[in-house]
N, C-alpha and C positions, 0 to 999 in steps of 0.2 A: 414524630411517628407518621410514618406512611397509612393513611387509611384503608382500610380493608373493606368492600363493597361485598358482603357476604349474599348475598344476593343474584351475584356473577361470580364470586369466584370462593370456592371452598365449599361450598352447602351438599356439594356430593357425597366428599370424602368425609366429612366432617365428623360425622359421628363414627365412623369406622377408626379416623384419626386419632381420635380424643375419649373413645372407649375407655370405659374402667372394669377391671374385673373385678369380681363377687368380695375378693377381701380387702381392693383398694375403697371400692363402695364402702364396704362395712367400717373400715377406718375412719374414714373422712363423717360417716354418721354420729360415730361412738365420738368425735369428738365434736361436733356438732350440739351431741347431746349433752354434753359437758359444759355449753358457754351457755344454752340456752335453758329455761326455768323447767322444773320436773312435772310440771301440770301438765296435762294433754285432754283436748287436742288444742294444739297449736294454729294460728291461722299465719300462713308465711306467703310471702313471696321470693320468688326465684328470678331474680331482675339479670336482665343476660342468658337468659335459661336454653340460648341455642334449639338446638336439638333433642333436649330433654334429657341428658345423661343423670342428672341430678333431681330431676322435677318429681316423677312416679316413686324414688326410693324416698323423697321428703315428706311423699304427702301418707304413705305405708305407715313410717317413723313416727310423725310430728301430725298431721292434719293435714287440712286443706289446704293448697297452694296454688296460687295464682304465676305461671309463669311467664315474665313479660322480655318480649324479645323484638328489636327494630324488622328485623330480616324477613321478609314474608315467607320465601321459601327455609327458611331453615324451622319458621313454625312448623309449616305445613309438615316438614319431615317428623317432625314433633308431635305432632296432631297423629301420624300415621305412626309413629315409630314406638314411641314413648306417652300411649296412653293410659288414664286410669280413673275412675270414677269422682275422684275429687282432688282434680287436675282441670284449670281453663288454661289456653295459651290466649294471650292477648296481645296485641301491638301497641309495644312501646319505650322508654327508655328510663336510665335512671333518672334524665333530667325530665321527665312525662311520666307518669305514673298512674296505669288508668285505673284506679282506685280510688275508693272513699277518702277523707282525714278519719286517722286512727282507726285504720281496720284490721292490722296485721298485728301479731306478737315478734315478729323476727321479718328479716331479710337475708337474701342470701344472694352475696356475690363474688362466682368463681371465676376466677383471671377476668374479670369484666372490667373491672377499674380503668385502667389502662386506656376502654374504648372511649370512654366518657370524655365529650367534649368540652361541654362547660358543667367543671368540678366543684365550682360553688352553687350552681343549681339545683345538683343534687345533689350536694347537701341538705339543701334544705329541703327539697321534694324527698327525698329518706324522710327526712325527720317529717314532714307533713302524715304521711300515710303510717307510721307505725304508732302503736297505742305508746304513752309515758310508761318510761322503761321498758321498752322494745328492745330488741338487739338489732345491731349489722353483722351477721360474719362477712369479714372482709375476708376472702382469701385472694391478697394480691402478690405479687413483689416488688420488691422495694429496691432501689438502686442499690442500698446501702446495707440490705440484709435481703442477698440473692442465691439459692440455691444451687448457682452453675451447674447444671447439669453436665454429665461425663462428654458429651458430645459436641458442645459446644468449642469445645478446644480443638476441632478439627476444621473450624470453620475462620479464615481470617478476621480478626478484630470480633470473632464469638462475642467471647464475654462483654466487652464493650458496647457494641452493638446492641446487646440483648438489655444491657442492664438500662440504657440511653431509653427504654420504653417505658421506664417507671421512675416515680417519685422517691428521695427519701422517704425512709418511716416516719421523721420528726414534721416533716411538712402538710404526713395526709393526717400524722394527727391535731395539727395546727388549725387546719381546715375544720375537720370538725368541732373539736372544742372550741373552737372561736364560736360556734354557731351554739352551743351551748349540751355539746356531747359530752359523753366522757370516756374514756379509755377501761372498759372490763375486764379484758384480759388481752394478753399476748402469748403466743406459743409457737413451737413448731410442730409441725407431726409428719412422722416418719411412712412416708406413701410405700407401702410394699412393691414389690420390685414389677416393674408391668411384664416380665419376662427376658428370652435370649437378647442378645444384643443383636443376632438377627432378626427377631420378632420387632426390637426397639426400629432398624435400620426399616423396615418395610414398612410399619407403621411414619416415619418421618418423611420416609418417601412421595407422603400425601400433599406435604408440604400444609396441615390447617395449623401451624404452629403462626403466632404475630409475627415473630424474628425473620422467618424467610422472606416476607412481603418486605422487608429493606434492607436488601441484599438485592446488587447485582447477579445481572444471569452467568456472568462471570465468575461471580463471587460461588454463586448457588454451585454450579458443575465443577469449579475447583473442592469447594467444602465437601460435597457428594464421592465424588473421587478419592478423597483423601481419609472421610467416615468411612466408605466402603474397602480400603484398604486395610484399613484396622480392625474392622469387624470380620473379616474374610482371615485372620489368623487365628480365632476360636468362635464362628460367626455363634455357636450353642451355653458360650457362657454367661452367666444372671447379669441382665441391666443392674448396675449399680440401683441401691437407695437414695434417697435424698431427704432433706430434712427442708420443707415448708412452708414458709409463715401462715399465721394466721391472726388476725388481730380481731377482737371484738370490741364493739361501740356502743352505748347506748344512749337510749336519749331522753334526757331530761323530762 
């Protein structure tokens, strides 16, 4: 995978990119709510937490959250964009964790996997900082249980490409239960539709998706060209749905 210096390139558009509206948010909580224990409040962390798309609606729902993110400007957009009383942003990563041992009841990490360098580290950094019987929502994908999104087929070697940025499922959970996890649940969940397939095309246009950072500019202006022909024949029809994953972990 091509490293992404979010730093320099994406932190603009990023949150505009990667937006959720009001019922993609409430889905993605309700089942949040479902992996995680019915006490409240919850103390979480948001490891990857960007720009805060996720941070302010966690700590509403669940409690206190500490959202921890390498990127200094994508905090800062955080800081400013996605603020809330009992909300820090801190610098750091899965594999740094700037936290006590056992201070959280859950973790929460969306499309971050993927970035993590050294995946046995954080392993065990998750497991250091969350209390016994903690959760991970993992929300990753997985080579081998990928959601191919509708658009992706517009792009040469799409699907391949995309999927080449993640692990098998059998592998990440090898990783952790090696370390003495266990596998909680597994699921999909069906993201409500983000809008028109024109809404979809100008939104991708931002480019803060991982997939386009390895692709040629070749590649990119053919793909772009070829999406935009397509959507330019009912540019007002529903972006497809999609169904997912989601795995939960906990730790011993």
């Amino acid at each position: 995978m091509r490293r992404i210096d979010y730093d320099t390139d994406q932190y603009q558009d990023y949150a505009r990119g990667r937006a959720l509206s009001g019922p993609q948010l409430r889905t993605w909580l309700t089942a949040f709510a479902a992996a995680l224990p019915e006490r409240r409040p919850l103390t979480g962390l948001d490891v990857g937490s960007g720009t805060g798309r996720f941070t302010p609606a966690l700590a509403r729902t669940f409690g206190p959250v500490t959202g921890v993110e390498p990127a200094a400007r994508m905090r800062e957009i955080a800081q400013a964009q996605s603020p809330h009383p009992d909300v820090r942003y801190l610098a750091g990563s899965a594999e740094d964790l700037p936290v006590p041992p056992g201070s959280a009841d859950y973790a929460l990490m969306f499309l971050a996997w993927h970035h993590v360098q050294d995946k046995p580290r954080a392993v065990v950094e998750l497991g250091r900082v969350l209390r016994p019987g903690g959760r991970l929502l993992l929300r990753a994908n997985f080579s081998d249980h990928h959601p191919r999104p509708w658009w992706l087929e517009h792009f040469h070697r799409g699907f391949e490409v995309d999927a080449a940025l993640f692990q098998p499922l059998h592998e990440v959970i090898e990783m952790f239960t090696s370390d003495g996890w266990r596998v909680a649940g597994f699921c999909t969940v069906t993201e409500p539709s983000p809008g028109t397939r024109g809404d979809m095309l100008e939104r991708l246009r931002l480019r803060t998706l991982s997939f386009f950072a390895q692709l040629s500019p070749d590649e990119l202006e053919e793909g772009f060209r070829r999406l935009e022909r397509f959507v330019a024949t009912d540019p007002g029809a529903p972006a497809p749905e999609f169904a997912e994953p989601l795995l939960t972990l906990e730790r011993g």
